[in-house]
C-alpha positions as CSV (number, residue, x, y, z in Angstrom):
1,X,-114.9,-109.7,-73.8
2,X,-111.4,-111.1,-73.6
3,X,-110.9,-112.9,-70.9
4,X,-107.7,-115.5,-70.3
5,X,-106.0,-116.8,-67.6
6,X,-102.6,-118.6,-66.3
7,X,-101.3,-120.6,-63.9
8,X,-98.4,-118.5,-62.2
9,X,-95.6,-120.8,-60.2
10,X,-95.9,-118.4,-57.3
11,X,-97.9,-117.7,-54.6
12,X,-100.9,-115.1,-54.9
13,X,-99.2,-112.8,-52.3
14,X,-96.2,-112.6,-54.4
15,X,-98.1,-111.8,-57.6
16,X,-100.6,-109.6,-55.9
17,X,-97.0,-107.8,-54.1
18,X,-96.4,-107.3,-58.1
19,X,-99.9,-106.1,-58.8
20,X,-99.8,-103.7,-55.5
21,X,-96.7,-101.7,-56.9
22,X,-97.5,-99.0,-59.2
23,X,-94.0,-98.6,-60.3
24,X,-93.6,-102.1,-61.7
25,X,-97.0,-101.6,-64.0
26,X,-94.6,-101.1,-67.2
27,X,-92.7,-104.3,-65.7
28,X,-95.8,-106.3,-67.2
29,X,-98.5,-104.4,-68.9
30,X,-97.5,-105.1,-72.6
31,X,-96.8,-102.1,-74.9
32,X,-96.1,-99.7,-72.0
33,X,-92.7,-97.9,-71.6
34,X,-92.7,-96.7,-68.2
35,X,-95.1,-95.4,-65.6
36,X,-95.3,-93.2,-62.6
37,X,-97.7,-92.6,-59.3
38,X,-100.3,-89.8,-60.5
39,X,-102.3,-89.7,-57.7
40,X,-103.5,-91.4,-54.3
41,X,-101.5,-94.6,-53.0
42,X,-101.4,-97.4,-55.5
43,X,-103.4,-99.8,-55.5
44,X,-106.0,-97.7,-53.1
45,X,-109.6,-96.9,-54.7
46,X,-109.2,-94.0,-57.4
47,X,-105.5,-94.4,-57.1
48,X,-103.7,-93.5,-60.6
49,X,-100.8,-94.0,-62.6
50,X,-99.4,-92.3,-65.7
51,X,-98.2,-94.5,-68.5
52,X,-96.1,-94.2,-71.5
53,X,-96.5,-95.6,-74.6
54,X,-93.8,-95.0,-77.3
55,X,-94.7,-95.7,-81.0
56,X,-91.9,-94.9,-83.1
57,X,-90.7,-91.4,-82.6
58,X,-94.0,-90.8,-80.9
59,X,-94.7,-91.1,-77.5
60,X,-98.1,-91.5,-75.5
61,X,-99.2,-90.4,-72.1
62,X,-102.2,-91.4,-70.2
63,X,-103.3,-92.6,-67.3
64,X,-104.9,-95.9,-65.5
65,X,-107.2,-95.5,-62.7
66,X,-108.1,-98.0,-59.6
67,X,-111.9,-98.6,-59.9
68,X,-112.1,-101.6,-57.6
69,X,-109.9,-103.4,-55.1
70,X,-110.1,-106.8,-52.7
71,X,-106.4,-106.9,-51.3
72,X,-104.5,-109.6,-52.0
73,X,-107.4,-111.1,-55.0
74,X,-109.1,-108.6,-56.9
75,X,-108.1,-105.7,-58.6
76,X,-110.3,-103.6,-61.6
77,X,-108.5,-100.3,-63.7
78,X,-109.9,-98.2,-66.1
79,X,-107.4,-97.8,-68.1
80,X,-107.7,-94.5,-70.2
81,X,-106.4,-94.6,-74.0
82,X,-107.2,-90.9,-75.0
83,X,-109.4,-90.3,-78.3
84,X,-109.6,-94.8,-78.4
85,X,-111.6,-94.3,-74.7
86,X,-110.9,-96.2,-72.2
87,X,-111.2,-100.2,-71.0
88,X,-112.0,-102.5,-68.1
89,X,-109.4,-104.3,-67.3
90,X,-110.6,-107.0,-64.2
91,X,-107.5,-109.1,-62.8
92,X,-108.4,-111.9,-60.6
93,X,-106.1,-113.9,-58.2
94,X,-106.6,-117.8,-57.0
95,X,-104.8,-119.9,-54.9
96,X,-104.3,-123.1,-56.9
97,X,-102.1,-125.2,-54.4
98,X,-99.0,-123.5,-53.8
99,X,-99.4,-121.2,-57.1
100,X,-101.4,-118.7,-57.9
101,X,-104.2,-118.8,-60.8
102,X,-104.7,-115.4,-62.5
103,X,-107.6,-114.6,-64.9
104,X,-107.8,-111.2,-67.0
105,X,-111.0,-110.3,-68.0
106,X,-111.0,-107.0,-70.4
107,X,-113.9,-104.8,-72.5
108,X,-114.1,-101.6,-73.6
109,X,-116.3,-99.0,-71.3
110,X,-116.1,-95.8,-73.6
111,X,-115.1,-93.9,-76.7
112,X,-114.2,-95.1,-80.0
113,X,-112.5,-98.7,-78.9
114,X,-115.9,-100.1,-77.9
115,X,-117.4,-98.7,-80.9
116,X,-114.7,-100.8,-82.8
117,X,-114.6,-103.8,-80.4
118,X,-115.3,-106.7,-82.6
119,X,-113.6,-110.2,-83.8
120,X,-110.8,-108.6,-85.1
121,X,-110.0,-106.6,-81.9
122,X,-111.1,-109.4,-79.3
123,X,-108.1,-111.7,-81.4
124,X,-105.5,-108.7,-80.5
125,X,-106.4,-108.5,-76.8
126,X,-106.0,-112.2,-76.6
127,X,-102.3,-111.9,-78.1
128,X,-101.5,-108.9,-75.8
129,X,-102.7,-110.9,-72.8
130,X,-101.0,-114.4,-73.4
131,X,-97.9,-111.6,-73.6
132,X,-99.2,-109.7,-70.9
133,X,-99.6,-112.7,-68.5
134,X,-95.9,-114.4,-69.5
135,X,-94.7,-111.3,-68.4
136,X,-96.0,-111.0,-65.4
137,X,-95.6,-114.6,-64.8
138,X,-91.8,-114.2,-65.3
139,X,-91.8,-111.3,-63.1
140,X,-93.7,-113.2,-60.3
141,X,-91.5,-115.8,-60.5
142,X,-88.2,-114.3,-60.1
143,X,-89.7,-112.0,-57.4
144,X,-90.4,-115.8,-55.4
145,X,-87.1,-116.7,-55.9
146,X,-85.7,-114.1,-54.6
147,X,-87.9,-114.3,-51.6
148,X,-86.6,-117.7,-50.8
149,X,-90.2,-119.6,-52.4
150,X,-90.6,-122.9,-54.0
151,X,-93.3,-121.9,-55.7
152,X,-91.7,-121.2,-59.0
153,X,-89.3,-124.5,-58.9
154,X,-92.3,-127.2,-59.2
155,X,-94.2,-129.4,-61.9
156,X,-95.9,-127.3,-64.7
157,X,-91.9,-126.0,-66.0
158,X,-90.9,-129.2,-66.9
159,X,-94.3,-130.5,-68.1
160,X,-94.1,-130.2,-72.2
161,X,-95.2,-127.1,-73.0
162,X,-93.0,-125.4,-71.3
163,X,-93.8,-121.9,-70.0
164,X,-97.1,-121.6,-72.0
165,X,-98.1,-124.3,-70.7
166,X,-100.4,-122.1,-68.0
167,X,-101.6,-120.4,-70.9
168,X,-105.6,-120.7,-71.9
């Protein structure tokens, strides 16, 4: 199971305001091109979205589905990967002071990617989500700004380290 977390200079309703928009998915979910409502109202139970992939000359279509949601701290997706299956992906939100604490927890629930899951495969999913939560960190971030917040101008940016330093 890979599970990571980071310490995001903004507050958990400006990263969940992130999470809670379906159009910015491709904003922060490394590897994806774009996405697209589907069906029901993101980020509703069952709600989906369509994402694209592109590999190359090649691009992939699928879809990620709401399975569970707590407003504002809690939000699981099955996210569908065609003939690989498809994968839990559990995001959890904290308040940590003024910031927000985020923590990814994600396994494979069926097809050929939990049959694979091993070492190997637990190493990528560690890379994609270090990726995966800088981006939505940055994205967070600048959305605070915008909205007038401190949150993103305080201690951890200049500690040494720099912006990994939330990283686990």
């Amino acid at each position: 199971m890979a599970v990571r977390h980071r310490l995001i200079e903004a507050g958990p309703e400006t990263v969940w305001s992130v999470l809670a928009d379906g159009s910015r998915y491709a904003q922060w979910v490394v590897g994806t091109e774009s996405s697209c409502p589907l069906d029901g109202r993101w980020p509703q139970l069952d709600a989906a979205i369509r994402y694209h992939v592109r590999l190359g000359p090649w691009q992939l279509s699928n879809r990620t589905v709401v399975r569970r949601c707590r407003e504002g701290s809690v939000l699981e997706l099955e996210a569908h990967a065609g003939s690989l299956g498809t994968a839990r992906i559990a995001i959890e939100l904290r308040q940590w002071g003024r910031h927000c604490l985020v923590i990814v927890d994600e396994h494979p629930l069926q097809g050929a990617g939990g049959k694979l899951h091993n070492v190997g495969v637990e190493a990528l999913l560690q890379l994609r989500h270090r990726s995966m939560l800088a981006r939505l960190a940055r994205l967070c971030e600048e959305v605070e700004r915008e909205r007038g917040g401190g949150g993103a101008q305080t201690s951890t940016a200049a500690a040494p380290g720099g912006a990994g330093a939330g990283d686990a």
